[in-house]
C-alpha positions in Angstrom: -26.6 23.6 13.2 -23.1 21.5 13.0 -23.4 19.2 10.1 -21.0 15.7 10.0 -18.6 15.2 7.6 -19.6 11.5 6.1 -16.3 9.8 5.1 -16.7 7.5 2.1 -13.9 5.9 0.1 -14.5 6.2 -3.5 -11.9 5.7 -6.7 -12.5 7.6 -9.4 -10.9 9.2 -13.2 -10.5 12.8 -12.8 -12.6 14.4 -15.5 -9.8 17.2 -16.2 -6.5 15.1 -16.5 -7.5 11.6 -17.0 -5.5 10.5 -13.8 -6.8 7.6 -11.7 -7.5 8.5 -8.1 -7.7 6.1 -5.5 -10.0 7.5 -2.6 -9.0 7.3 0.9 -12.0 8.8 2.6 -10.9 12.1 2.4 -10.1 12.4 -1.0 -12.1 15.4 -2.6 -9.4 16.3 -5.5 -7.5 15.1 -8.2 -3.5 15.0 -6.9 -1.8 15.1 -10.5 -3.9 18.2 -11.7 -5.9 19.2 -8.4 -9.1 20.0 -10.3 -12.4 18.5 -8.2 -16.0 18.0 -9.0 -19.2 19.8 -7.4 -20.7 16.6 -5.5 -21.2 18.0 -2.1 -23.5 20.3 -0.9 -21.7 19.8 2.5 -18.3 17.8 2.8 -18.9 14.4 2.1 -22.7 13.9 1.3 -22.9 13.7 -2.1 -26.2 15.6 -2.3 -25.5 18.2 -4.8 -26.7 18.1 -8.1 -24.4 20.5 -10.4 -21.9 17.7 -10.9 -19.7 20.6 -12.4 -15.7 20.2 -13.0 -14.3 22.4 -9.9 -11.4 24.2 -11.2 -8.2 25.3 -8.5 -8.0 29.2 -8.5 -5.8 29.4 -5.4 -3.9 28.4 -2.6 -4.7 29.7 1.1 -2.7 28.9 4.6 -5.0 29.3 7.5 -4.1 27.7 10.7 -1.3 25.9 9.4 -3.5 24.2 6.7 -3.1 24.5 3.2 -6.2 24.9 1.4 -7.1 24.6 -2.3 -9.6 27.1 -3.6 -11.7 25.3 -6.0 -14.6 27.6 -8.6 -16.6 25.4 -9.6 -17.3 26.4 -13.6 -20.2 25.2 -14.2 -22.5 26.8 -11.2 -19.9 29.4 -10.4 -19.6 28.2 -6.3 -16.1 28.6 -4.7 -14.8 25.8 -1.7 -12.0 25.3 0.1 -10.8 22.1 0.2 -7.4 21.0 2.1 -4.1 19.7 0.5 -2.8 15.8 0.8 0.4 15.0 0.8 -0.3 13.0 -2.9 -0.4 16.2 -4.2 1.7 17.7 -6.7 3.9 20.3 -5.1 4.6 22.2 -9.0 1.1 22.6 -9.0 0.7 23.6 -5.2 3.7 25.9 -5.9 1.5 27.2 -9.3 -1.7 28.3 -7.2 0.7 29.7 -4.6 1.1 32.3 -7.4 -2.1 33.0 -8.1 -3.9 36.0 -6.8 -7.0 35.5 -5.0 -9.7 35.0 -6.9 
């Protein structure tokens, strides 16, 4: 069963950095300090219940996408999440070096 990404636009303070993030529809990370929150049970429904601060553990290419790895550390569940061209390339360039987790 396919499940539909739900696009909603949302601002929001990111809980590691402080930053204020203006939401686009797509926006699922911070783009100063690319940490995320557990919201999503699947992308874009805002059904899950954790609500835990998603750290970045890594960067991953796959079909010409960059894709943040994201451990959430308060549940301990790992997503993928793509990169926006907001984001901050010293901190892209920072999980670049980082061994899988």
């Amino acid at each position: 069963m396919s499940v539909q990404f739900k696009r909603t636009k949302e601002d929001f303070v990111c809980e590691q950095c402080g930053a204020e993030v203006k939401g686009d529809g797509y926006t699922n990370h911070c783009p100063s300090c690319l940490h995320s929150q557990h919201v999503d049970n699947n992308p874009g429904d805002r059904e899950a219940v954790c609500g835990g601060l998603m750290k970045p553990i890594g960067l991953e290419l796959e079909k010409e996408v960059y894709k943040i790895r994201h451990y959430c550390i308060k549940c301990g569940i790992i997503r993928r999440n793509k990169t926006a061209p907001v984001d901050n390339f010293d901190k892209l360039i920072e999980l670049s070096k980082l061994r899988k987790a």
